[in-house]
N, C-alpha and C positions, 0 to 999 in steps of 0.2 A: 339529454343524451338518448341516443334509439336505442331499445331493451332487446333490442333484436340482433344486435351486433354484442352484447352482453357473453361475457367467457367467461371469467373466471367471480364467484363473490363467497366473501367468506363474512358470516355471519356470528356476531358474539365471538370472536375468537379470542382466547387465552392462551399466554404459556406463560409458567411460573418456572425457574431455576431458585429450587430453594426455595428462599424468601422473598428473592428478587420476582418484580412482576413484570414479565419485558413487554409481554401484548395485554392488553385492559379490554376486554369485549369490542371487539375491534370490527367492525362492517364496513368492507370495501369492498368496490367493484373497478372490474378492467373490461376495456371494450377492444377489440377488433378494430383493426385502422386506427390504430391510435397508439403510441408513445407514450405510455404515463411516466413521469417522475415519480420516485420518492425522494424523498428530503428530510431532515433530522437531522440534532446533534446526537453524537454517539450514543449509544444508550439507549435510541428513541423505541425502536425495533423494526426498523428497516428490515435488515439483512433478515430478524425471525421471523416478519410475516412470509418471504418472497421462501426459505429455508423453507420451510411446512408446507409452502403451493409445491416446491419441487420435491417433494419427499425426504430430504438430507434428517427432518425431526418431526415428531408427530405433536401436534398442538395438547396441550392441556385438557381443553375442552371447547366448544363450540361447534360450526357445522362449515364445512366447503362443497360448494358447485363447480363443478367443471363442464362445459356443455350441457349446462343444466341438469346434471346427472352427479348427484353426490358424491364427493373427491376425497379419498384420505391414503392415496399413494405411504405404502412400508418402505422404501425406497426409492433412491433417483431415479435409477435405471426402471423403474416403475413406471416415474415420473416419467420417463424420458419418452418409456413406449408408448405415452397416453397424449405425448403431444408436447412436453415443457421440458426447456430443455435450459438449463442454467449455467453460467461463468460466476467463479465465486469469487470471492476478495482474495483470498490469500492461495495458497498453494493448491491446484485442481488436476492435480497428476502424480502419477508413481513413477517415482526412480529406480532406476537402473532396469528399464526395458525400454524399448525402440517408442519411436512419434507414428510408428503405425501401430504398434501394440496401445499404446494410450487413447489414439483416436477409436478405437471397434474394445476397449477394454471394458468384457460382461456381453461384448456382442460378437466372439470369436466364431461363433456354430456358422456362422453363414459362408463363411471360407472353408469347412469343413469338406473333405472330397474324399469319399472311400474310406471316414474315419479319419482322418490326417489334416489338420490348417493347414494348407497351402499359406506360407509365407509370403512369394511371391505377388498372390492373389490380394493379400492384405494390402503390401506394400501400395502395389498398382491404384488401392480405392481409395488407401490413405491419402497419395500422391494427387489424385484428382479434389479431394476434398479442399486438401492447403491448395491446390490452384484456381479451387473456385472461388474461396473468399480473396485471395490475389496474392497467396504468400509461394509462385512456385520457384523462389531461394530456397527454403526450406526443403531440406530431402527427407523422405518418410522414413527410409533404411536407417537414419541416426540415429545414438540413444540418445534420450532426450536431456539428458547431465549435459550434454554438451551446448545446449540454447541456453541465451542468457533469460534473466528473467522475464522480458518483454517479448521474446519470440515464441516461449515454453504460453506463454498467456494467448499466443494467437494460436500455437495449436491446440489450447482449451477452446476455442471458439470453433476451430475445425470441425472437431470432436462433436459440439451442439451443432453447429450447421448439416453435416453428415445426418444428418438425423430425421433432417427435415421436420424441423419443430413449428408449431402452430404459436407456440407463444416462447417466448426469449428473456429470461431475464438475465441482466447485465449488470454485476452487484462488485461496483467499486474499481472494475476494472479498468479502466480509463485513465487511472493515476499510475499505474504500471506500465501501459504503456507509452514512443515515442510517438512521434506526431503522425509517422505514418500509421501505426497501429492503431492513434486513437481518428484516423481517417477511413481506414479498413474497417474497425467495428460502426462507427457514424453509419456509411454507406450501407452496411447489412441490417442496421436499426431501421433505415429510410426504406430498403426494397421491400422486409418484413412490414413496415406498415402499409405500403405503396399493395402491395400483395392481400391486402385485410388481413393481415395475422396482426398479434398483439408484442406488443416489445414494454416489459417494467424495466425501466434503468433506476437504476441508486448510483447517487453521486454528492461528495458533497462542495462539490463545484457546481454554484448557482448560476454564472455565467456560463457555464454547458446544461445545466437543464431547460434553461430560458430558451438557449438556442434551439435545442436539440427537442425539446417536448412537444406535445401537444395538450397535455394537462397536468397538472403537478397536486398530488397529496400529501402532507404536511403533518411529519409524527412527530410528538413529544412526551415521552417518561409512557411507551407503552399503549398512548391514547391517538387516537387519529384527532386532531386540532380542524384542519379545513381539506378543503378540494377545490382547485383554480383552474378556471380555465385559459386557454393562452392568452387572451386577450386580458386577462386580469393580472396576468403577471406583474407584479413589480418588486424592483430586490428588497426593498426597505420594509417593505409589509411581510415577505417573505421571513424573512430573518427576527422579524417582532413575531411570525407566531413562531417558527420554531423553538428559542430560547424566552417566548414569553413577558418580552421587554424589550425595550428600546436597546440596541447594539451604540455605542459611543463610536466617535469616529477612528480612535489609536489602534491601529494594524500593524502596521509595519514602524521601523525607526521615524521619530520624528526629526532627528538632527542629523547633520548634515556631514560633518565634522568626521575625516578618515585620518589625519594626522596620525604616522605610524611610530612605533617605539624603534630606536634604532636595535633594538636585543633580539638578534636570533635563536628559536624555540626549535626551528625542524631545519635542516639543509638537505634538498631531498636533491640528488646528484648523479646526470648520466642515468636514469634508470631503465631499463627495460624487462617492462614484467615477463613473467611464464607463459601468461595467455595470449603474447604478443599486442595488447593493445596499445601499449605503452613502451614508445621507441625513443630511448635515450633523453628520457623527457628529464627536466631538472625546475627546480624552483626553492624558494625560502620563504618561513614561513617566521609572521614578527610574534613579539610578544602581545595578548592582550588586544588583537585583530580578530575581527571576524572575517574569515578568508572562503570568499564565494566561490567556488567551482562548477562549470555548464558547460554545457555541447550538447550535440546529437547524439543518435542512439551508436554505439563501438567506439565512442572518441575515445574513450581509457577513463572516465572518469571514475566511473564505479572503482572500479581495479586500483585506479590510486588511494581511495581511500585503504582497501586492503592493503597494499602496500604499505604506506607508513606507518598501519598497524601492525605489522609483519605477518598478516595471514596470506601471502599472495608471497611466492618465489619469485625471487630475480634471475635475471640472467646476467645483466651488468647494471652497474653503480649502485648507488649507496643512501640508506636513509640513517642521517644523522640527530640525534636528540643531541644538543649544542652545548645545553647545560651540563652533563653529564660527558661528552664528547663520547658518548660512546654508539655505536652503529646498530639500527634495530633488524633484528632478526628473525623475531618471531614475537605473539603474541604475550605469552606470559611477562616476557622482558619486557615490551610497549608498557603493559600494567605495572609493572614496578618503579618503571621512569613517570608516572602520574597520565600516562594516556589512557581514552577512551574512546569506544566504537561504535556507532548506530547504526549498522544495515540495514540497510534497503529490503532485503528480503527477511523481513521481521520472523514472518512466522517459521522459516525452515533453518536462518541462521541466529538470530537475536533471541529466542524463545525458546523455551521447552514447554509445549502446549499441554502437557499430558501432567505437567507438575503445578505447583500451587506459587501463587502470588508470591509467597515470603522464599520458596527455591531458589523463585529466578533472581529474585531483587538480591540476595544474600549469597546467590552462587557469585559471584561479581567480587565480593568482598570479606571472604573467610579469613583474610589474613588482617582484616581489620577490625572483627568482632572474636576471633579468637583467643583464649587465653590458655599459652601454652600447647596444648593436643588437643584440648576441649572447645568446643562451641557449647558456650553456655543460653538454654534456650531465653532467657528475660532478654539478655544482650540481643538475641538476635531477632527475637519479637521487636523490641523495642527500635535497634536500627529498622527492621523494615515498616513498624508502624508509621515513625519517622516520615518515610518517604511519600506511602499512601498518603499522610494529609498533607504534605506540604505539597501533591501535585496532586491533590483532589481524583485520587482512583477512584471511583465507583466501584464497587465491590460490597457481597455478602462478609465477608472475611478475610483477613493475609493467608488465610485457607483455604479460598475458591481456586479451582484452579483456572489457569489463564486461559485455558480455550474456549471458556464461556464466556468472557469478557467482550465486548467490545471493540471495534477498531482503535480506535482513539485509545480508550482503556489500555488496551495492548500496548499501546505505542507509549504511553508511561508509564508502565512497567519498565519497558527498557529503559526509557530516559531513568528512570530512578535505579535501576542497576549501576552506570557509571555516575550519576549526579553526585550519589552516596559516598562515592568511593576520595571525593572533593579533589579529583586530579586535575592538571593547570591545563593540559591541551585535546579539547572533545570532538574527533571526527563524527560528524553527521552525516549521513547520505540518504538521501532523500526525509526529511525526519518527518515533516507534517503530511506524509503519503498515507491518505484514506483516516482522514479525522476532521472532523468537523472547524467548523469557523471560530466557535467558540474554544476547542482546545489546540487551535492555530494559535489564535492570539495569546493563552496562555503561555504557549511554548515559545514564540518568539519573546515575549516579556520575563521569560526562563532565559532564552540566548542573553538578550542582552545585561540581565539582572551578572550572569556569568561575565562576559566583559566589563561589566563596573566593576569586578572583583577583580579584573586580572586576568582572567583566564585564557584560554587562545579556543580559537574556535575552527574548525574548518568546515565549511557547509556546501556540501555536493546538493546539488536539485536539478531538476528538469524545468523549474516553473520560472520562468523569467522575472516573473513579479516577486519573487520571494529572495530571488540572488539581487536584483538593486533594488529592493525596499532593505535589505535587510546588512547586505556587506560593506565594508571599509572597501576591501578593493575584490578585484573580480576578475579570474580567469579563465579564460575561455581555451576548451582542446577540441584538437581537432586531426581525427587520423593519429591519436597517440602522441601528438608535441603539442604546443603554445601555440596557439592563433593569434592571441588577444588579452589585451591587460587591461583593466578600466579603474580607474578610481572611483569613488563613494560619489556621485553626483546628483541634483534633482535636473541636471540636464540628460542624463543617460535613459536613452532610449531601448523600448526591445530591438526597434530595427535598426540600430546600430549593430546590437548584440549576435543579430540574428544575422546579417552580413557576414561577421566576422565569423559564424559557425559553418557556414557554408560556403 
């Protein structure tokens, strides 16, 4: 590698949480015209090395270069001014202020006229910036509550592009957004390096880093394992050093078998949501099926699952629980009738990032560890111990709090918030978004361990390979109605799937 295109090297770096040790004396380098991967299962310290390049946490200990001139950025906006400009995995925006206040948010002074922001002026740069990366649907004047979570992600890309950043890191965002989105960020990855700037992407989709890289480094438990170059790629070696061992071949279902129970669980009838995505759409849902849900980005998927959990208003028709005949309304009721929910947008709905492992897992279920008025703490330790081992959380303690956790980690948290609760039917939407290969497989071997029990499942995703590796049957929306119904096959193709979306 030429030492002269050399940007960014961090030398010995630590960071410890606690007892937890996420980075182990860590020496990497990033080069100019070049695309690096990271790679890891959760845990590994992906996200904290690239965190401390952009200022968001300060390292432990060790030493950072930046332009060969010693780095230790107090903040992003630090970060930002020196050249690095970052999209982070989970939520990288404030609510309830406009998409042009988000994009210039800590950089207001330069619209400044006589003392006064000029709004206008904001608007106008905001507006240019969504149109240079290619998003001009998007109007800067909106508050941003109103994008859903894939649009709210491209004007966090905005925001760093505005900025004209020298290096780019892209940490996880990929699995948020739709195909256009993850085409928009691609194309800004390629002109940044086409331009000699530097672009780190974290993904833990190996078939986009393969594509997408020009060389890939390889964390695990904190330690940097290897560094490939393209030409060395290969997935099978890849994935042995990641996890350290051979990967077995079981992913997805291995049986083939969709035969459905004739016992209706949901009769979801005529609906049409509040947000309009969902126009008089109907379906039924069986007993002890895993029931796949896909489309493009506004088909109403998302919105349906909120729906039959009753977080989402109707305007007309009806979601019925069969058993009980009675009509859900709202969320508390869903939970009393044995439903559960997985968001999509983990960290800002599914989470309380500010509280501790045993809140979240136990807020879920007070009415099943209390006695009488009392929550008695053994019971509630113990259900949420409970959970942490049976989904192998990594954690300091049922006392960490969850924002320190992990992608993945995060994501079983929640699972173990409804798992706990052992109710018969669990909406997922999007569930294995931003978690590694290794706590994929677990969680699919979670899905189906729940269908040998009976359970029902509903599983919303964007990833074609996860709705038929993984469903009895499979429907497809589109514009807010039914495009496409498919049964459990090893003949079912994506482009099948992907016709019927479009």
């Amino acid at each position: 590698m030429n030492e002269d295109k050399l940007i960014i090297e961090t030398r010995q770096l630590c960071k410890n949480f606690g007892p937890t040790v996420a980075l182990n004396h860590v020496d990497m380098k990033f080069y100019r015209g070049q695309i690096t991967g990271l790679i890891g299962e959760n845990g590994s310290g992906k996200s904290t090395i690239t965190s401390i390049v952009a200022g968001m946490q300060p390292a432990t200990s060790g030493e950072m270069f930046y332009q060969g001139k010693p780095h230790k950025p107090s903040t992003m906006l630090e970060g930002s001014k020196l050249g690095i400009g970052m999209i982070v995995q989970e939520q990288g925006y404030v609510s309830g202020i406009t998409i042009a206040q988000n994009i210039f948010l800590g950089k207001e002074g330069q619209f400044r006229r006589k003392g006064v922001i000029s709004r206008k002026e904001m608007i106008k740069a905001a507006q240019k910036a969504l149109d240079d990366i290619g998003c001009p649907d998007i109007d800067a004047s909106w508050y941003i509550d109103r994008l859903n979570i894939q649009d709210r992600k491209l004007v966090e890309l905005a925001r760093v592009m505005a900025a004209d950043p020298e290096v780019l890191v892209v940490d996880e965002t990929t699995t948020a957004l739709s195909q256009r989105g993850r085409d928009i960020i691609y194309g800004i990855m390629r002109q940044m390096r086409d331009a000699d700037k530097c672009v780190i992407f974290i993904s833990h989709d190996l078939e986009e880093l393969m594509e997408i890289c020009d060389r890939m480094v390889v964390l695990r438990d904190g330690n940097l394992i290897t560094s490939l170059d393209r030409e060395e790629f290969d997935a099978d070696t890849i994935k042995k050093h990641m996890v350290g061992r051979d990967i077995g071949a079981k992913y997805y279902r291995n049986d083939w078998d969709c035969a459905l129970s004739n016992e209706i669980v949901l009769d979801v009838k005529d609906v049409t949501s509040g947000s309009g995505l969902l126009m008089n759409f109907s379906m039924q849902v069986h007993k002890g099926e895993i029931l796949g849900i896909g489309g493009l980005s506004h088909c109403g998927m998302h919105e349906l699952g909120k729906v039959i959990f009753g977080e989402e208003k109707l305007l007309t028709g009806t979601v019925t629980h069969v058993p009980s005949g009675e009509q859900i309304t709202n969320a508390r009721q869903a939970m009393r009738l044995g439903l559960g929910y997985v968001s999509k947008d983990r960290d800002k709905e599914a989470l309380v990032l500010a509280a501790s492992i045993k809140d979240n897992i136990a807020s879920a279920a007070l009415d099943k560890i209390n006695q009488g008025p009392f929550i008695l703490p053994a019971a509630e330790n113990a259900y949420v111990n409970k959970q942490v081992k049976s989904l192998s959380i990594k954690c300091a303690s049922i006392n960490q709090n969850v924002q320190y956790l992990s992608g993945g980690n995060k994501q079983k948290v929640v699972f173990g918030k409804w798992i706990g609760r052992d109710g018969d039917i669990l909406i997922l939407d999007c569930p294995t978004r931003g978690v590694d290969n290794g706590v994929k497989a677990a969680m699919y071997q979670l899905i189906e361990d729940m269908k040998a029990a009976g359970k029902t499942i509903i599983m919303i995703s964007e990833e074609l390979a996860e709705l038929i590796g993984m469903s009895d049957r499979l429907l497809i929306l589109k514009d807010g109605a039914l495009a496409g119904e498919f049964m459990r096959s090893p003949e079912l193709t994506d482009h099948q799937i992907i016709d019927c979306m479009i």
